[in-house]
N, C-alpha and C positions, 0 to 999 in steps of 0.2 A: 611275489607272493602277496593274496591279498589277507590281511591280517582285520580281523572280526571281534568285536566286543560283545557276549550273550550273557544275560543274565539267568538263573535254573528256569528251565522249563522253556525257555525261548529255544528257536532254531535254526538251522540253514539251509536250504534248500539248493541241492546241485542237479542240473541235468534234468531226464527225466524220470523220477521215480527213486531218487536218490535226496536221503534229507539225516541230518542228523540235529542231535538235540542236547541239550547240557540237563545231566540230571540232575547232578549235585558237583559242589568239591570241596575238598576239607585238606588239609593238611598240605597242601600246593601239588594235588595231585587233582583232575575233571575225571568225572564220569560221564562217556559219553554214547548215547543211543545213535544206531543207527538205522535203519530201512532201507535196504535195495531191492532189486526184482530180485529173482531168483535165478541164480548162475553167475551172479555177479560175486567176484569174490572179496574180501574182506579181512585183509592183515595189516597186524600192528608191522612200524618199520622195522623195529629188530626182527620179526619172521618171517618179512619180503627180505632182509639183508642176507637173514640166513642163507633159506632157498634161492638166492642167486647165485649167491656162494658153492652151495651145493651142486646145483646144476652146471656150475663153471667147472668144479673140480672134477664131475660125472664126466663132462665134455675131455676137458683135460685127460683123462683117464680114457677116454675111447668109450664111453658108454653112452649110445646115442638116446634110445627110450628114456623119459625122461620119467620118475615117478611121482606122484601125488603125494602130498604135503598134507 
């Protein structure tokens, strides 16, 4: 993991078209901007954890269509 030091308003650039930014943070919590293209999708880890989950269980369960999140 590569681990990054930004101060507000600085940012990081990944990829192509892929950039995120530190808006503020207060309370030991970042606020953080991002810009992707479009189609690219974009979840916190608790709601990729989830929907794995889900999806596992769907499968488990015999329900192959998978649905949108």
């Amino acid at each position: 993991m590569l681990v990054l030091t930004r101060k507000v308003g600085q940012g990081i650039n990944v990829g192509s078209g892929i950039a995120f930014k530190l808006l503020g943070s207060r309370n030991g919590q970042a606020r953080i901007g991002v810009t992707a293209p479009e189609g690219v999708k974009i979840l916190r880890d608790e709601l990729q954890d989830r929907r794995e989950r889900t999806l596992g269980e769907r499968r488990r369960n015999g329900v192959t269509k998978p649905q949108e999140a």
